[in-house]
N, C-alpha and C positions, 0 to 999 in steps of 0.2 A: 343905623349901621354900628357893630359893636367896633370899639377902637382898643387898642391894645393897653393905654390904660385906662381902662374899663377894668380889661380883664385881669389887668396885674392888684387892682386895689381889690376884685372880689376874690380873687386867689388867696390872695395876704388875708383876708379877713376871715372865711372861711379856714383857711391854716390856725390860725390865732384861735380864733372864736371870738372875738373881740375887738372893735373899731380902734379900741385904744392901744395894743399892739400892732394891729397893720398899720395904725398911720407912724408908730413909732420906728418900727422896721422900713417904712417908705420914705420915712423922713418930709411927712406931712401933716396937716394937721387934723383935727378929729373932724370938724368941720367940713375940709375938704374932703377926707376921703367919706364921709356922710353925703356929702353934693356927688359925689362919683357915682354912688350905690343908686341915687336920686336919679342921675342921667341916663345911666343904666338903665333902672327898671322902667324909665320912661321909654326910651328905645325899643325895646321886647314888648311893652304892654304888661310888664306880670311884678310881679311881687315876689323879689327873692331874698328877704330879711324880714323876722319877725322880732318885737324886741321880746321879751322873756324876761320878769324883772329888771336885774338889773344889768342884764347880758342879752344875748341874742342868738338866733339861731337862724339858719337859712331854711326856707322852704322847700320843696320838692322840687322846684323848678329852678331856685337858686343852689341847692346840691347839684344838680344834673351840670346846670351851666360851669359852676366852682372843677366839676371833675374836667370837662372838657376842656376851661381856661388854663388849667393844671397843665392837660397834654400839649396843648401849641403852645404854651409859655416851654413848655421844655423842649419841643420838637423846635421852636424858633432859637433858642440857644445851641442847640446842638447844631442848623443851618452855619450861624454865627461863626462858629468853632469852625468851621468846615471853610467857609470860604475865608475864611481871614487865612487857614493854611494851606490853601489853594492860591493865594494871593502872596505866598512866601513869608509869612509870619513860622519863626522858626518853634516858639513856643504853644503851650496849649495845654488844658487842662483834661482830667477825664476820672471821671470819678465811678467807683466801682465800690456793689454790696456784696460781701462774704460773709459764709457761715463762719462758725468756731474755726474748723478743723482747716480749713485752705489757708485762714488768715495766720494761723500758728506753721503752715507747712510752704504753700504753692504759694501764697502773693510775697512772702518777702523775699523770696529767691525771684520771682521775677519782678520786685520793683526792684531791688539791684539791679538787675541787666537793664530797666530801664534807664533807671538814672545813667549808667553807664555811656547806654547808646542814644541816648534820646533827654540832655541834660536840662532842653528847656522848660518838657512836661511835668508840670505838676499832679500828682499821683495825690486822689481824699481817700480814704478808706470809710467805711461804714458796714458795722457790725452787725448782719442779718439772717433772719431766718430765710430760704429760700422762697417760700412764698408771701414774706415782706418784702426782700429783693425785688421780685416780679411786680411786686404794687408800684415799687419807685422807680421799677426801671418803665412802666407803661406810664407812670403820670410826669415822666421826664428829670425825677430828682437825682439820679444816676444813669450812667452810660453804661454801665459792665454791670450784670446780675451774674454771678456764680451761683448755683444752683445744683439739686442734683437728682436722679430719679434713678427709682429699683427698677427692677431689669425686666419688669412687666407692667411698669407705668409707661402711658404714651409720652411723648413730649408735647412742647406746649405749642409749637410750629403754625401749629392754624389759629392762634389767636394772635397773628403778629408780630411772635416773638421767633428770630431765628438764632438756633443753639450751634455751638461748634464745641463740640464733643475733644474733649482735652484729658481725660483718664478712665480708667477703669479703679476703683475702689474696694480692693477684698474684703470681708468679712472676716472676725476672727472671735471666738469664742475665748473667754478672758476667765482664770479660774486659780487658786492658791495652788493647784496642784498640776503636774504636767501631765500629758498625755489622755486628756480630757474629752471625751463624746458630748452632744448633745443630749443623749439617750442617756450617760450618764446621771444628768440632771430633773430630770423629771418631776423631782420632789425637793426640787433646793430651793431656796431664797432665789430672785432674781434682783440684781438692778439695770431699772429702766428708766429710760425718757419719758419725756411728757406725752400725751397722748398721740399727737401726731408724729414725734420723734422716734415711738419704738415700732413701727410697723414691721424693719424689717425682722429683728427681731423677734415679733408674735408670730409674724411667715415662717422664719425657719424654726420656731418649736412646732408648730404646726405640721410641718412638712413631714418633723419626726415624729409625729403622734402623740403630741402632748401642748397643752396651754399653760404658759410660766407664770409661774406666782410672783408677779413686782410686790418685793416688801419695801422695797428702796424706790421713790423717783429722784431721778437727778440726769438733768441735762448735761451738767459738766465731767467731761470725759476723766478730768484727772481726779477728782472727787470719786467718780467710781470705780477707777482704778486702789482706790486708797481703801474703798470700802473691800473690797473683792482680796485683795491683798492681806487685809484683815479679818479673810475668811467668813464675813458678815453676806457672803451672795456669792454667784458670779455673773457677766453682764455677756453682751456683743456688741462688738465695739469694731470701726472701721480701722482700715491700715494706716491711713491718714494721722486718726486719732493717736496711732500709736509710732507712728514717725515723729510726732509732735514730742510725745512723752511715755514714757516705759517706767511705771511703779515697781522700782524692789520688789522680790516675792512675785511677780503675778508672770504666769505663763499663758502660753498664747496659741490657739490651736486655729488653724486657715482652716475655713469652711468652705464647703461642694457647692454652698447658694452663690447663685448669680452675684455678682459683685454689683453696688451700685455703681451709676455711673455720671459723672463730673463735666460737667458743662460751663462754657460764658454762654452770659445768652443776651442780647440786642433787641431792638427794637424799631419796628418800624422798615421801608425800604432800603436796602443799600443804595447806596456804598454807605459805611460807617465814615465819621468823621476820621483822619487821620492818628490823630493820639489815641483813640478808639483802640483802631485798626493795629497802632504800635503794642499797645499795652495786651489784645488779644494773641500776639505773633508772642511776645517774651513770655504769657501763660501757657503756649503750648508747649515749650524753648524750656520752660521750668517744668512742666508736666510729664516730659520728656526724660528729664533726671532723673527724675523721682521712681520712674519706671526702671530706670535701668540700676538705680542705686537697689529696688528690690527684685530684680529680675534673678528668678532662680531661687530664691530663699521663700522656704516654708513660712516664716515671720520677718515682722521688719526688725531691722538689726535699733 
C-alpha cells in the first residue's frame, strides 16, 4: 500500500534530483529518505531510481508515479485548506501564477482589496508563463493560474481545469508615429516575443496580408516600448501592457483583432477552497476597474 510518506520523500527527490536535497528539505536523513525509496519500490514491485554517477535519475515508472504523488500531495493540501475554513479557521493561504502583464496591472489592485477584506489570507505570488501556470496549477504548487487565450484558441476545460473568464484584453499596435495601420507596416522592423509569445501578433499581420519581419525579440513589454520609441521597429502589444506602462514618444493605435482574453483558472472539482474562492471574487472586483477605467477610450490613458 503506498503511504503518504512514501509519496512525500519521492516528490522531494524527484523535485531536487537528488537524495541529498530532499532529505535536506524533509529534515531527514540521506539514509532514511534511501530506506523510504527502498519501501517504496518494494511495495509496487518496480524500480523507480537509477543512480547515474554521481546523481540519479528516476525511471519511467518512477516519473509517472513522482507526477502523480505531485498531484494528491497538492490536492491533499488544498483538502487541508478547505476544511480547517470550514471548521472556522479565519486565516488561509492561496497561492496564485501570473504572467508579466496581470502581475504589474490586475493582482495588485486586488490583493489590496484582499488584504483589506479578508486580513488573515496570506496572498504568494509567482511569476509565470501561462502554460507554466497550468503545469503548477495541475501538479498542485498553486491554487489560482491566470492565464490567457486568443480569441480562437479553445479553452482548457476538458482537461480538468475550470476557467472564469475575468477580462477582455485589446490589442494595440505600438509605433513612433501616430495614426498608424498595419498595412502601413508591411516592410518595417518588428519587435516580437519569443516564439510562442508573438502568435497574436503573426495572426493579425497575417489577416492584413503580410508576414513581419522580427529584427527584435524581446519578451519584456517596456523594453519594446523603448525600442519602438526609438524608432528601431514597431511591436503589438496588449492594453494590459500599456496600463502597466506608457513609453514617451510611442503612440498607440486599438486594433479590429479579437481581443485576447483573461482568465483564473482552477483545478480539479468544486467547490474551491475558500481563500481560493475569495481571492477569484477581488480578481473579477479588480477586473471590473480596469474595464471601466478604459471603457470608451481608443487607448489606455
Amino acid at each position: 500500500m503506498l503511504s503518504l510518506t512514501h509519496l512525500k520523500v519521492l516528490e522531494a527527490v524527484a523535485r531536487h534530483g537528488s537524495v541529498t536535497e530532499a532529505a535536506r528539505e524533509l529534515h531527514y536523513s540521506q539514509p532514511s529518505v534511501s530506506h523510504h525509496l527502498g519501501r517504496l519500490e518494494a511495495d509496487i514491485g518496480a524500480k523507480l531510481v537509477q543512480r547515474v554517477g554521481r546523481g540519479i535519475r528516476l525511471t519511467p515508472e518512477g516519473d509517472l508515479l513522482a507526477q502523480r504523488a505531485t498531484e494528491i500531495l497538492g490536492r491533499l493540501n488544498a483538502a487541508s485548506a478547505e476544511l480547517a475554513a470550514r471548521v472556522g479557521l479565519r486565516a488561509g493561504r492561496v497561492r496564485l501564477a501570473g504572467f508579466q502583464t496581470v502581475l504589474s496591472t490586475l493582482v495588485p489592485k486586488a490583493a489590496t482589496e484582499l488584504a483589506r477584506s479578508h486580513p488573515g489570507i496570506e496572498l504568494n505570488l509567482v511569476d509565470a508563463h501561462p502554460v507554466v501556470g497550468l503545469t503548477m496549477l495541475r501538479s498542485g504548487h498553486v491554487d489560482i493560474a491566470l492565464i490567457f487565450r486568443n480569441a480562437d484558441t479553445p479553452p482548457d476545460e476538458d482537461d480538468g481545469f475550470r476557467l472564469t473568464h475575468l477580462l477582455d484584453d485589446p490589442l494595440y499596435l505600438i509605433s513612433d508615429r501616430p495614426g498608424q495601420r498595419l498595412e502601413d507596416h508591411r516592410d518595417s522592423a518588428w519587435v516580437g516575443g519569443c516564439e510562442r509569445c508573438r502568435a497574436a501578433m503573426v495572426t493579425a499581420c497575417g489577416r492584413a496580408g503580410f508576414t513581419p519581419r522580427v529584427a527584435y525579440s524581446c519578451d519584456d513589454t517596456v523594453v519594446a516600448q523603448a525600442l519602438v520609441a526609438a524608432g528601431m521597429g514597431v511591436a503589438i502589444v496588449n492594453g494590459l501592457a500599456l496600463h502597466a506602462h506608457r513609453a514617451a514618444g510611442v503612440h498607440a493605435t486599438r486594433l479590429t483583432e479579437s481581443p485576447r482574453r483573461i482568465y483564473a483558472a482552477t483545478y480539479g472539482e468544486p467547490p474551491d477552497p475558500p481563500a481560493t474562492t475569495a481571492l477569484i471574487e477581488t480578481l473579477a472586483s479588480a477586473a471590473r476597474t480596469l474595464r471601466d477605467c478604459s471603457h470608451g477610450s481608443s487607448s489606455p490613458q
